[in-house]
N, C-alpha and C positions, 0 to 999 in steps of 0.2 A: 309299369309303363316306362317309357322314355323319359318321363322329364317334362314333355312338351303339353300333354294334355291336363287340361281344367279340373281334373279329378286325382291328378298323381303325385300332387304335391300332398294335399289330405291322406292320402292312403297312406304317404309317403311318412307323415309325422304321427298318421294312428298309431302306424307299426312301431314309432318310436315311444308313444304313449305305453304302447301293451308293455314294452320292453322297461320300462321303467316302473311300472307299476302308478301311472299315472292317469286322470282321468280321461276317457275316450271318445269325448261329443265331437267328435272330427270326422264326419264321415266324409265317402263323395258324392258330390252332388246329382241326384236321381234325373236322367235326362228326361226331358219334358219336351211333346212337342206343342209347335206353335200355332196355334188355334185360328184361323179366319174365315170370319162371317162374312160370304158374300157378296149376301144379300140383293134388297131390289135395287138396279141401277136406275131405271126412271128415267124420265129427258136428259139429257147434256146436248152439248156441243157437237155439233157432226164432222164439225172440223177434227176433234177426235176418236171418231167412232173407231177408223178400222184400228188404232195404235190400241187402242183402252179395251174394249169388249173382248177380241179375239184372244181365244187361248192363247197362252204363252206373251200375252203384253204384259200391263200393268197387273190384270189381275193373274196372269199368270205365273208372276212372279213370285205369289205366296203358293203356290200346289208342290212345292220343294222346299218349303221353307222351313220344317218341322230340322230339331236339331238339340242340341243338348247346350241346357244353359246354366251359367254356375248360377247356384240359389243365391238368392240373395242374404236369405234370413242369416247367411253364416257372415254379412256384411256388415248387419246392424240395424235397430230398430228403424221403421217407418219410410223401410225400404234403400234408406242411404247407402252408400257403398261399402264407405267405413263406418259407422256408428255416428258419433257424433262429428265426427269428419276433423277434429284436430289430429294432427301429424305427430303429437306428442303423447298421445292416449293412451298409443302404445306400448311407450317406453313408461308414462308415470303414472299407470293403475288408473286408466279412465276406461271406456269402457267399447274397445276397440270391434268389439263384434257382438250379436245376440245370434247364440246357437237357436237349436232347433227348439228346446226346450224354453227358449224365450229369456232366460236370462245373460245379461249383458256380461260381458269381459270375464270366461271362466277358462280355466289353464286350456282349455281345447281347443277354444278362437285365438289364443296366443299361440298356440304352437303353428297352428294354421296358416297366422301370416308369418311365421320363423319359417314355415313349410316353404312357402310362394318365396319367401327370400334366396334359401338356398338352394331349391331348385335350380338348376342351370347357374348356380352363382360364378362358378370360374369363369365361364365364357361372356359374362354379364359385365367382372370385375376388369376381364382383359380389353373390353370393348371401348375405343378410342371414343362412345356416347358415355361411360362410367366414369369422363371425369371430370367436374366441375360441383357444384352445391348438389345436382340431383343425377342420380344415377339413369340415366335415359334408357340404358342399354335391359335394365330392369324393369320400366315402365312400360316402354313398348311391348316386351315380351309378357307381363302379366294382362295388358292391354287384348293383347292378341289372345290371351287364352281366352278371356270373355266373352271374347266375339268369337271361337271356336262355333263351325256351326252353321254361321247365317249364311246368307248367298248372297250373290253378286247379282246385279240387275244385268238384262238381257239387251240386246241390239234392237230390239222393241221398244223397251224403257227406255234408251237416251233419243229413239226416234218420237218417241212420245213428249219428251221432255222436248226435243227441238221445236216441234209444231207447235205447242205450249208457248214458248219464248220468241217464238216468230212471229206470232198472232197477236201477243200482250205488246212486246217491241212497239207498233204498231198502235195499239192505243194508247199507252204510255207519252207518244209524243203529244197528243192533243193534252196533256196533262203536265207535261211540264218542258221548259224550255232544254236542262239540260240532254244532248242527245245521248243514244244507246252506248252503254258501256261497257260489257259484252262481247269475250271475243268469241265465243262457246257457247255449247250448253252439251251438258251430260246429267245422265243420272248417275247415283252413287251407293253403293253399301256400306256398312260400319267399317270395313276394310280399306277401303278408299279413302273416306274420310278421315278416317285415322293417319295414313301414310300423307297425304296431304297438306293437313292442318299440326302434324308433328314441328316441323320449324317453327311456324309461330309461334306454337305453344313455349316452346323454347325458350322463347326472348320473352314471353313474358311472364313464366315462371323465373326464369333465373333470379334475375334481381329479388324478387321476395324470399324466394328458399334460400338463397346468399345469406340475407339479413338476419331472416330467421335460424341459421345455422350458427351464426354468430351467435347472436344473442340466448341460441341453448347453452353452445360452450362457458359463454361469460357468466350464464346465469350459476356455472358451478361455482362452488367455494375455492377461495383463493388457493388454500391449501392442497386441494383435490385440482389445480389447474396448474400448482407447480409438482406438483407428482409425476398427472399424466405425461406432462414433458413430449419425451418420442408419440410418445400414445399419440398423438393430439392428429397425427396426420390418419391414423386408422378411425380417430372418433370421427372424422370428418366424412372418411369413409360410411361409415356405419349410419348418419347423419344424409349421406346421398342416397344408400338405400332404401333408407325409411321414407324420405321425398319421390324417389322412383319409385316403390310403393303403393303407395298412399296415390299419388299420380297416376299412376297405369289401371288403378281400381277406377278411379272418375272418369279419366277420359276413354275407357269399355265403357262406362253406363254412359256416357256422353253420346258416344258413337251410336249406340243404339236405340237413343232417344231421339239425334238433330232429326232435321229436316230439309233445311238448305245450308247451305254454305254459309250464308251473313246471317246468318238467325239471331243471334246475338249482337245487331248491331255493328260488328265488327267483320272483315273479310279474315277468316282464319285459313284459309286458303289463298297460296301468294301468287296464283292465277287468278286472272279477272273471267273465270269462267263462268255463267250461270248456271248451278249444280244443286238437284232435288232429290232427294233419297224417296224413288218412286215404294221403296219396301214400305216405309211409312205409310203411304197416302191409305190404305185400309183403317187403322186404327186413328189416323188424322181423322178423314172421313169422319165416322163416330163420335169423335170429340165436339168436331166444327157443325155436325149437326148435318152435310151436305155430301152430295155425290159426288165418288172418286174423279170421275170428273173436272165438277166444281170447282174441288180442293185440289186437285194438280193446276187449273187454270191461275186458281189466287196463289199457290206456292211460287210458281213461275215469275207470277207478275211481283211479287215482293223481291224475289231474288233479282230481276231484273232491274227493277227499282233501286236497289241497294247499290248495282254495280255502277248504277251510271250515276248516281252519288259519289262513290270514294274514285271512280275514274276522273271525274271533272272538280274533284274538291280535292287534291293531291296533296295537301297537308293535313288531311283531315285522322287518317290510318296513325302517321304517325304521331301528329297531339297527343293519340289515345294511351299510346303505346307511349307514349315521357309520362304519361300520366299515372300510371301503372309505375313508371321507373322510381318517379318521384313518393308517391304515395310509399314503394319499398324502402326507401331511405329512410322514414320515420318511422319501421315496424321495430318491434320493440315485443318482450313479455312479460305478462302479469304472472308471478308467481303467488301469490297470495291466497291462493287456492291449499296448495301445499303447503307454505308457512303457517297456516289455521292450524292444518291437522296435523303437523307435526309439535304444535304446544301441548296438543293433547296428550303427547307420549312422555310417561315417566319412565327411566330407567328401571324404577323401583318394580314397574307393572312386570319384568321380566321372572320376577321371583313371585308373579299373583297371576295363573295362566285366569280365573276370569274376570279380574278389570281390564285384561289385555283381549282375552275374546270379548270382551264388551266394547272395548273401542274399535276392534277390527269388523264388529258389525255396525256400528254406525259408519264407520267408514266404508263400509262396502257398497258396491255400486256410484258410491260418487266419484264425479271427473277431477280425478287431481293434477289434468294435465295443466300445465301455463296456459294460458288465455292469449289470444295474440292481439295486441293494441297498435294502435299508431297515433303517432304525435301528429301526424300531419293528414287529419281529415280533408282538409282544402283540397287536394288533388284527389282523392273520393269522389268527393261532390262533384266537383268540375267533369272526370269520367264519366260517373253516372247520367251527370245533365247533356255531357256529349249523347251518351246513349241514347238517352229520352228522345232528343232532340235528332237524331238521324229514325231513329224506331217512328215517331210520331210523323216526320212528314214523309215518310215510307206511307204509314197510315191511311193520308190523305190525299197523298199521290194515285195510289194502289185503285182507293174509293172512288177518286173520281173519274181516272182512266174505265174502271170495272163495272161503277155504278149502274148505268144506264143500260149496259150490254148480258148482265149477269146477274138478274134480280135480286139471288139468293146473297151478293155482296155484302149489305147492312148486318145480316145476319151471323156469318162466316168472320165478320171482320169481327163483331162484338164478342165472340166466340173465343177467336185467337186472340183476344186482348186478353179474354181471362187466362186461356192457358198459358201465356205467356207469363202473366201474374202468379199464377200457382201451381202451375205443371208439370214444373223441369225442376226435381227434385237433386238432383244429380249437381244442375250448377249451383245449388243449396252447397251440397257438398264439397264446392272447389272452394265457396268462399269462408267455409269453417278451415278447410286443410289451410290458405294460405292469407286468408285475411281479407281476400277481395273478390268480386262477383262482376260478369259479365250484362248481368241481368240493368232491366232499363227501367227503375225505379216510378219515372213521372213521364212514362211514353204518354200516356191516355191525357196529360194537361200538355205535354208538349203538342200532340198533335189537334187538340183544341185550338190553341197559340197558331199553327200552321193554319189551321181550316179558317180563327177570326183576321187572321193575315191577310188568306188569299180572301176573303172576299174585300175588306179595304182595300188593299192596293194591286191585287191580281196577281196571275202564278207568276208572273217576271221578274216583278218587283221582290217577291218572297224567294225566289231562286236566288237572287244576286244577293240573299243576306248571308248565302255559304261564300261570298269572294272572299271572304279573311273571317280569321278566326273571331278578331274583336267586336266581324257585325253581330256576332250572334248573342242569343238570349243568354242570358245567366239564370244558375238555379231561382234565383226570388222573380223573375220575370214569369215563370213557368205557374208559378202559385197564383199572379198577377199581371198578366199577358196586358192588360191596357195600355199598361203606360209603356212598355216596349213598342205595340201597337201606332199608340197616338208617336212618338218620337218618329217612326218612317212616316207615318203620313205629314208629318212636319218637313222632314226631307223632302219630300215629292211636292209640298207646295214650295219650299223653297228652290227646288230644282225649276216649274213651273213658272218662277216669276221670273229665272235669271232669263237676258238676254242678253246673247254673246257679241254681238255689232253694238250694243250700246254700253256693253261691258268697256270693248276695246277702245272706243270714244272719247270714253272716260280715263282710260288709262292715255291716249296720246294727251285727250286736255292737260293732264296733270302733267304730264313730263316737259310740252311746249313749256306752261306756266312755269316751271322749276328751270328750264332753259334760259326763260325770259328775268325771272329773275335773278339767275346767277349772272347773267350778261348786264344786267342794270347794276350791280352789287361791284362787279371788275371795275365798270365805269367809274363811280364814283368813289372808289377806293384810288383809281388812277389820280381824279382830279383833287382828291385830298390830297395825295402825295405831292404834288404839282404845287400846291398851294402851302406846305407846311414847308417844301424846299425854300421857295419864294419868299416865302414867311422869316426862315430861319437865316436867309443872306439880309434881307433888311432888318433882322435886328442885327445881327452882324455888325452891318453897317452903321445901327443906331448907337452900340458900345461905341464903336470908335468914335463916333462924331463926339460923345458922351467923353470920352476919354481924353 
C-alpha cells in the first residue's frame, strides 16, 4: 500500500517480522461491515417526519455506512485502544496490545505500533505539528486511519439537526433564564469532529505530555542522562511520537464513539455551534431504550443546553482549561513498579538460564510501565466538580424543558446517566494515557443539587449562581447539597428584607449626625483656644504683678 491505509503499516512490519525470523501475529485488519438494525420506528414527532423516515435522512445515513475498521483486539484488552492506556507500556514491557490470540504485549503488537510510527514518519517529523511535547502531525494521521471508512452525514442530517434545535431552542427558554447560545447547528462525522475539536485537544494535552516527558527524561539515571547529552533532543523526539501515538489511537476511538460536541461537559469545539453526530443516533437509540427520533430530539436539546451555558458563563471554558493546566504541573511518576522487579535480577542468574527463565515468567505480562501520580489532586477535583456541575444542570434543564412534551424523557435521561457512567471506554483510555479524564464523576448528585435548588428558590435564582465562579458549589456541597441550599435561601431572605429608601435614610442620618458633630467638636475646640489664650496673658500678668 501507500503508507496511508489502516492495514499497511501491519503488512508493512509482518514483512519485517518474516525477514527477521521473528514472531508474526501482525496481521491486517479483516474489513468488517457495519451492521444496522432498523427497526420499528413507532410514534415520534411529526415535526421530524419528513427529515428522519425518508430514505437518505437520518436513517439513511447508515445504507453506506459498511467500511473497514481497524480491530480493536490488536489495541488491547476490554476493547481499549492501547491496552492499558499508559503511554509508557510501550517502551517498559507493559502490555501495549492483545493480539488476536489474546495475549497481551507479544513482539507482534510491538512492532505493530513501531509499524504506525514509521509509516509516513518523514513527512510526520517535517510537519511544523511534530514540534512540541506531542507529535500532532502523527496523531492526526493515525487518528485518520481509524476512521478510514466511515461517512460523512448528508444535507438531510444537518436539516434534521436544525429542526431538532429550533424546536428544543424554544423550550428551553420556559426552562431557564439564560438565552440561546447557538449560533448553528450541523450534524457531524468522526471526520469532522476530529478536525474541529483538534486545537483544543491541543491546549489541553500539552501541558500534561510536557510534564510527563520531563519526568521520563529525569526519571533516567544520572549517569545515562550525562551520556545521552546531544541524544537528549532526539529522546524528546521519540517521547512526542510515542504521545502522537498513543493520542491519535484515543481520539479515533473518540471520534467514533462522541455524540455531540459538549458531551463531556466541555465545548471541544471552539465554535459555538450546536453539533450531533446523527451516525450515532441508531446505536444511541438501542442503548437509551428510545426512537431515533426521541434520541435526536434529547441529543439536540443537551447540546443546546450546553451552548447557552459556556456562551453566558464566559469564564467558565477557561476555569476548566487552568484546571487541567494546573493539575499538569504536579504530574510526576511512580517507578516503583520497575524498581520491584528489577531487585529480582541477580547478575549471577545470567550464568543459571532457569532461575533467569523463572523470573522472566513471573515477570511476564506485568505493567512495568511508571504509574502517572500527581501531587496536586485539588485541581482534579475542582475539574471534575466543574464537570458534574455543568453535566447535572444540563440534566435538569433538558428534563424539565422536555419533560411534559416528550414522555419517553424520565426514561432516556436515566439511561444516558448510565451510559455516561460506564460507556465511553475510550475516555477510560485518555485518562490512563495522561493522568486525567473528562468524564463528570458526581453529574447525578450535582444535578440533584440543581433539581433541590430550583424548586427552593426557582430557575432565576439557580441561574445567577453561574455569575462567578465562587457562587458555585464545591465538591463536599455536591455529597451534601443542604447546607449549600439553605445559605441562598438565607440570601434571598436577606435580599427580601433590604429596603433601598430606608437604606439611604439611614445613611443621610448618619452622615448629617457626623456633620453635626464635627461642627460642635470645631466649636469648642475654638472656645478652648480662646480661653487658654486668655488664660495664658493673665497669668502672664499674674508673674509680673508677682514679680
Amino acid at each position: 500500500g501507500d503508507g496511508d491505509g489502516p492495514g499497511d503499516d501491519a503488512h508493512l512490519v509482518s514483512g519485517v517480522a518474516r525477514v527477521l525470523g521473528l514472531p508474526q501475529g501482525v496481521g491486517a485488519p479483516p474489513a468488517q461491515d457495519v451492521g444496522v438494525d432498523h427497526g420499528h420506528e413507532g410514534h415520534g414527532l411529526g415535526v421530524l417526519a419528513a427529515q428522519v423516515d425518508e430514505p437518505g435522512g437520518v436513517d439513511g445515513l447508515h445504507q453506506g455506512g459498511g467500511g473497514r475498521r481497524v480491530a480493536l483486539g490488536q489495541g488491547g484488552q476490554g476493547g481499549q485502544p492501547f491496552g492499558d492506556g499508559n503511554p509508557f507500556s510501550f517502551l517498559f514491557g507493559g502490555t501495549p496490545g492483545a493480539g488476536a490470540s489474546g495475549q497481551a504485549g507479544n513482539l507482534g503488537d510491538i512492532l505493530n505500533q513501531f509499524g504506525a510510527m514509521l509509516s509516513g514518519f518523514g513527512q510526520d517529523m517535517n510537519s511544523p505539528d511534530a514540534a512540541g511535547p506531542v507529535n500532532y502531525a502523527l496523531a492526526e494521521r493515525i487518528a485518520r486511519q481509524q476512521l478510514s471508512g466511515t461517512s460523512s452525514p448528508s444535507q438531510r442530517d444537518s436539516e434534521a439537526v436544525a429542526e431538532s434545535v429550533r424546536l428544543v431552542e424554544l423550550w428551553l427558554d420556559e426552562s431557564t433564564d439564560l438565552p440561546a447560545g447557538a449560533t448553528g447547528s450541523v450534524s457531524f462525522g468522526p471526520v469532522q469532529w476530529l478536525e474541529e475539536t483538534l486545537p483544543r485537544w491541543k491546549r489541553l494535552v500539552n501541558p500534561l505530555a510536557e510534564k510527563l516527558g520531563d519526568a521520563a527524561l529525569n526519571g533516567l539515571p544520572e549517569e545515562a542522562r550525562q551520556q545521552a547529552g546531544p541524544m537528549m533532543g532526539i529522546m524528546n523526539q521519540v517521547n512526542g511520537m510515542n504521545f502522537g501515538m498513543q493520542l491519535g489511537r484515543t481520539l479515533g476511538e473518540i471520534a467514533k464513539d462522541v455524540s455531540t460536541s459538549t458531551q463531556w461537559g466541555m465545548p471541544l469545539a471552539e465554535r459555538p455551534v450546536a453539533a450531533v453526530a446523527t451516525g450515532r443516533l441508531a446505536d444511541l437509540a438501542r442503548k437509551l431504550g428510545a426512537e431515533r427520533r426521541e434520541t435526536l430530539i434529547y441529543l439536540a436539546a443537551r447540546e443546546a443546553a450546553h451552548h447557552r451555558l459556556f456562551q453566558h458563563v464566559p469564564w467558565l471554558v477557561e476555569r476548566l482549561v487552568l484546571d487541567v493546566e494546573e493539575f499538569a504541573a504536579g504530574l510526576s511518576l511512580d517507578y516503583s513498579a520497575m524498581e520491584e522487579a528489577t531487585r529480582e535480577f541477580n547478575p549471577e542468574m545470567m550464568n543459571d538460564p532457569e532461575a533467569l527463565q523463572e523470573m522472566m515468567g513471573r515477570l511476564q505480562g506485568e505493567d512495568l510501565a511508571p504509574a502517572v501520580v500527581s501531587s496536586n489532586q485539588q485541581a482534579r477535583v475542582r475539574m471534575e466538580t466543574s464537570l458534574s456541575l455543568v453535566e447535572g444542570w444540563v440534566d435538569v434543564v433538558v428534563g424539565d424543558a422536555l419533560g411534559e412534551r416528550l414522555p419517553e424523557t424520565a426514561s432516556i435521561a436515566a439511561a444516558w446517566s448510565a451510559y455516561r457512567d460506564t460507556g465511553q471506554p475510550a475516555m477510560e483510555s485518555l485518562a490512563k494515557a495522561v493522568g486525567i479524564s473528562l468524564t463528570a464523576p458526581k453529574a447525578s448528585e450535582a444535578a440533584e443539587l440543581w433539581r433541590r435548588l430550583t424548586v427552593a428558590v426557582g430557575a432565576s435564582r439557580r441561574d445567577a449562581v453561574w455569575d462567578h465562579p465562587d457562587f458555585l458549589p464545591v465538591d463536599g456541597d455536591l455529597d451534601n447539597p443542604a447546607e449549600f441550599i439553605d445559605s441562598i435561601l438565607a440570601e434571598n431572605d436577606d435580599v427580601e428584607r433590604f429596603d433601598p429608601i430606608s437604606e439611604i435614610e439611614k445613611l443621610e442620618r448618619e452622615r448629617t449626625g457626623d456633620d453635626d458633630a464635627r461642627g460642635d467638636d470645631g466649636k469648642g475646640e475654638a472656645d478652648d483656644s480662646r480661653r487658654d489664650d486668655s488664660g495664658d496673658t493673665s497669668g502672664g500678668d499674674d508673674r509680673g504683678d508677682n514679680s
